[in-house]
C-alpha positions in Angstrom: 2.5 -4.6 13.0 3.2 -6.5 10.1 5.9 -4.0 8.7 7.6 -3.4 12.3 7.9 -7.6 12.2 9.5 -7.3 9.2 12.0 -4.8 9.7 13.4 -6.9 12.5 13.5 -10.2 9.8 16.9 -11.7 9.3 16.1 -13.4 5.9 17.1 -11.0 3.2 13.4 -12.1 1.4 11.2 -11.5 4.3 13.3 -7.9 5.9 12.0 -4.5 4.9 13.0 -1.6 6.0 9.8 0.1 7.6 12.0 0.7 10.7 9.8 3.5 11.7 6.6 1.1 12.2 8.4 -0.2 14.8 8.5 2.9 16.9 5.3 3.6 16.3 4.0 0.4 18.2 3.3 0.7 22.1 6.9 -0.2 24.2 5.7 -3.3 25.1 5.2 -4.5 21.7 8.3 -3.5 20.6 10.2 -5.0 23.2 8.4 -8.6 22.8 8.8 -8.2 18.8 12.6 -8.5 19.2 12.4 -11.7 20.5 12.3 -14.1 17.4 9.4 -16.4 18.9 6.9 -13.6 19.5 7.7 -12.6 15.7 7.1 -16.2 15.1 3.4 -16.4 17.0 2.2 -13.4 15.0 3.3 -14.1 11.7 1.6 -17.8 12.4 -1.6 -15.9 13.7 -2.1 -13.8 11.0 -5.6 -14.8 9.8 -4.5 -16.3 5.8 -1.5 -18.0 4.3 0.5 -15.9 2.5 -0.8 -12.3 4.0 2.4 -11.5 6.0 4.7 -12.4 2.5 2.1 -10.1 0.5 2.1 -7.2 2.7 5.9 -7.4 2.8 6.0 -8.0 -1.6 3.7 -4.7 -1.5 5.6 -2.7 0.7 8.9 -3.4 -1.0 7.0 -2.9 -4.7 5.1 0.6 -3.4 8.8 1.7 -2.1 10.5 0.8 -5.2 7.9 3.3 -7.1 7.9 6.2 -5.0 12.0 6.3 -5.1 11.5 6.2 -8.6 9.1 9.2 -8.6 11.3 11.1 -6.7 14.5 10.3 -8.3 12.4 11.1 -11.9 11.5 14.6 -10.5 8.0 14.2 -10.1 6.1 17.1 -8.1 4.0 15.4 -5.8 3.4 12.0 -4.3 -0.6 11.8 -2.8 -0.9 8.7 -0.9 -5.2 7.5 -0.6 -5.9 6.3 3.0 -2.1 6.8 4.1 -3.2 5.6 7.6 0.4 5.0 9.6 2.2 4.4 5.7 5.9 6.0 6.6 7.3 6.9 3.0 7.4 10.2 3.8 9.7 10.4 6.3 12.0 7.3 5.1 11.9 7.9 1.6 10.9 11.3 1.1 13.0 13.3 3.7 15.5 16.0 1.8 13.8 15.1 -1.7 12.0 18.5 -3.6 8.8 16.8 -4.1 5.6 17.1 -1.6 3.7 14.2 -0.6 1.0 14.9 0.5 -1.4 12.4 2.8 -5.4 11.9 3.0 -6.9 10.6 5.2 -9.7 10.8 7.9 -9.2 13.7 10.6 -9.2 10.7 13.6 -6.4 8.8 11.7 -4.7 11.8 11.0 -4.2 13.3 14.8 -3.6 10.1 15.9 -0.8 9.6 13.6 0.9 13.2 14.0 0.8 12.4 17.6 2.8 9.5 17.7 5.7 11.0 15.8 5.3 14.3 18.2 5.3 11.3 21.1 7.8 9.4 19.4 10.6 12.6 18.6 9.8 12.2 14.6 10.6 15.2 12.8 7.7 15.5 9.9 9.6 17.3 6.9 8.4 20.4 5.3 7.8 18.3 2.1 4.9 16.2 4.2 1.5 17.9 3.9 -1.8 16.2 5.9 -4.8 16.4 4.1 -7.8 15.7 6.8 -10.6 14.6 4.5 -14.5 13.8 5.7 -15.2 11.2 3.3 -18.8 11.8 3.8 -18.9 15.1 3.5 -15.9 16.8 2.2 -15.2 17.2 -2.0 -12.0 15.4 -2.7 -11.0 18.1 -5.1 -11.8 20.9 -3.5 -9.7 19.4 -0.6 -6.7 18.4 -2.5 -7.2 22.1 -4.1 -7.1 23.6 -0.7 -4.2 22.0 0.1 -2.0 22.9 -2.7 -1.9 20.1 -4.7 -0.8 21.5 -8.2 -2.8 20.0 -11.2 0.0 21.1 -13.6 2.8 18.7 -11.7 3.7 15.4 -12.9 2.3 13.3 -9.9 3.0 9.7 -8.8 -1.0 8.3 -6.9 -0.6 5.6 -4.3 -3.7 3.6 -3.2 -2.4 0.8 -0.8 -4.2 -1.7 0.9 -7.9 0.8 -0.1 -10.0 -0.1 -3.2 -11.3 -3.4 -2.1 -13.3 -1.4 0.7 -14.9 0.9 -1.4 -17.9 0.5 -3.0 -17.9 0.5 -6.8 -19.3 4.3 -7.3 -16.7 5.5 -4.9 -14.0 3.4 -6.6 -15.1 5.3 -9.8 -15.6 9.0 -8.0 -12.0 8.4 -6.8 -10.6 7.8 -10.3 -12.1 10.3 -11.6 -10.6 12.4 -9.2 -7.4 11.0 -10.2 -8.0 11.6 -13.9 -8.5 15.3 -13.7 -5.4 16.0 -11.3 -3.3 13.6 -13.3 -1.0 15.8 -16.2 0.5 13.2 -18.8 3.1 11.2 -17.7 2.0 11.0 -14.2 1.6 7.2 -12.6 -1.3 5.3 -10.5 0.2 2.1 -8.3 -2.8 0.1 -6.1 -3.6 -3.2 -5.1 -6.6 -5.0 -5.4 -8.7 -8.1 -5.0 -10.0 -10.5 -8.2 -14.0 -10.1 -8.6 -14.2 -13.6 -7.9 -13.2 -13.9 -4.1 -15.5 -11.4 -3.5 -18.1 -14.0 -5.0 -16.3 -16.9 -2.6 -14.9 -19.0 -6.1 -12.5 -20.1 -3.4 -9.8 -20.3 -6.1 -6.4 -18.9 -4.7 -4.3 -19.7 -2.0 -5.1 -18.3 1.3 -8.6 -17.3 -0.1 -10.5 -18.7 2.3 -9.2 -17.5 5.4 -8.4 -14.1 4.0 -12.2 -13.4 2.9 -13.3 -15.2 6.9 -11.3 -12.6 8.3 -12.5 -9.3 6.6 -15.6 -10.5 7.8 -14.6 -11.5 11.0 -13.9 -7.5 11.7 -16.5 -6.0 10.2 -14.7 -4.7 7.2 -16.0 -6.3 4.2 -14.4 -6.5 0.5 -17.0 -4.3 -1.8 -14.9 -4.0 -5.2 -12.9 -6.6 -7.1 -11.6 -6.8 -10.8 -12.7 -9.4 -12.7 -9.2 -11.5 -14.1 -8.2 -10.1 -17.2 -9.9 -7.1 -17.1 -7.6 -4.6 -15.7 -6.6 -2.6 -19.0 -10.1 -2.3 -19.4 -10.8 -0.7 -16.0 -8.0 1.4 -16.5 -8.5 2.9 -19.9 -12.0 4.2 -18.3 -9.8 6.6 -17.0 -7.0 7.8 -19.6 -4.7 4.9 -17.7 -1.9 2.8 -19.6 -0.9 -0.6 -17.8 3.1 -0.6 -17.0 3.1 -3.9 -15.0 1.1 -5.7 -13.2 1.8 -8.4 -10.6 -0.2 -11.4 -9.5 1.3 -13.4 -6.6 3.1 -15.9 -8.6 5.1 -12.7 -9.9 5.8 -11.0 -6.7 7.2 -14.2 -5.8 9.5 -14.8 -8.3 10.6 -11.0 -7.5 10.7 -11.2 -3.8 10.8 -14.4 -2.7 12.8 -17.4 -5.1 16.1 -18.5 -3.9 17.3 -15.1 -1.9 17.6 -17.8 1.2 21.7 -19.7 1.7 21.4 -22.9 0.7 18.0 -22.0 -1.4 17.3 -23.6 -5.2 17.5 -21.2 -8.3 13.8 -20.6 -8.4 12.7 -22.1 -5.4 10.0 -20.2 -3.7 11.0 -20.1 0.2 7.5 -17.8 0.9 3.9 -18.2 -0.8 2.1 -14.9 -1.3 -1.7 -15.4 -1.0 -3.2 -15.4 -4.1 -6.4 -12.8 -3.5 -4.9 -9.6 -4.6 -2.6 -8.1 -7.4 0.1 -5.3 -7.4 -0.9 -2.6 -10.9 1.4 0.3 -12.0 -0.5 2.7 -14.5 0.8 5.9 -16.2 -1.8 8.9 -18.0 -1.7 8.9 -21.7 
């Protein structure tokens, strides 16, 4: 939802170009979104400040690494918990490298049915990887799917570590680590150890941690401030950048509005989480 509001933005700061979400919503939903105040009453009943302007910084910062993968010639793109995530077919369409997209079989079908419902050609480059997280081996999966361990490989993990618990956060980077050759690049969000302990220190912190209760989803894994080299090097990673909110703003959001300041922030990004780009030494 959040994405298909976006694409219909007329502010160049808040518009991405997800214009496949759209589609992908029931009609009714797409017809009220193109009316500016029911764009308007979601983005105000969202359930923290700052959420809609972070899922539209991470969107725009996740894009801007997978064209670079593919214009770089890497192999493969796997994207972790791809859910209803369209790269594929908006960035990836014509381009030599796979992407390839796990997630649970439920997710999966319901997602391939929408673009068969929908007329949405999936490319030949686009492989599904159904995945029971329960039961399934992650590598034997990824293996039986073709994933090449000898091709430079870009991993995307959007919007899933902070649901994981801390021994699955690990079993998935190690995961990583052994299907990563040199050279190949991690990019994920996640969430400061702190709101997980309620510190209540960043803006829209309070809301965001009363919603993930709210639906049943609670945050299980966090990073502690500082300590992201450290949780990368566990695993053979090298930080390229990392982004905290104040960052993402002065990238997406400081005087792209008419009439706007030089380095005037016209959107807040809630504080909670942090954009990380990694490569394998």
């Amino acid at each position: 939802m959040s994405r298909a509001v976006s694409s219909l933005e007329k502010e160049a700061s808040y518009k991405s170009d997800d214009h496949i979400a759209l589609l992908l919503l029931p009609t009714l939903f797409r017809l009220l979104l193109r009316i500016p105040f029911f764009r308007w009453i979601f983005t105000k009943r969202l359930p923290a400040k700052g959420i809609y302007e972070y899922i539209i910084a991470r969107t725009k910062y996740i894009d801007g690494v997978f064209r670079e993968a593919i214009a770089c010639g890497f192999g493969q793109i796997l994207i972790f918990g791809a859910g209803f995530d369209t790269r594929a077919l908006r960035l990836g369409r014509g381009a030599d490298t796979l992407v390839f997209e796990l997630d649970a079989p439920m997710t999966q079908n319901a997602k391939i049915g929408q673009y068969t419902r929908r007329g949405l050609m999936v490319p030949p480059s686009l492989v599904f990887v159904p995945v029971d997280f329960e039961r399934d081996s992650l590598s034997t999966r990824l293996e039986e799917s073709g994933f090449d361990r000898n091709k430079r490989s870009l991993f995307i993990l959007e919007g899933v570590l902070m649901y994981l618990r801390p021994e699955s956060v690990d079993q998935t980077f190690r995961v990583i680590q052994s299907f990563a050759v040199k050279g190949s690049e991690v990019v994920f969000d996640y969430v400061y150890a702190s709101v997980l302990r309620g510190d209540g220190v960043y803006y829209g912190e309070r809301g965001m941690a009363e919603s993930v209760v709210k639906v049943g989803e609670k945050w299980l894994f966090g990073i502690e401030k500082g300590g992201i080299e450290n949780f990368l090097a566990n695993y053979g990673l090298r930080l390229v950048d990392h982004e905290d909110s104040s960052g993402l703003e002065e990238m997406y959001f400081q005087g792209h509005r008419r009439g706007a300041l030089s380095g005037e922030a016209i959107g807040l990004i809630n504080g909670t989480h942090c954009l990380v780009r990694a490569v394998r030494e």
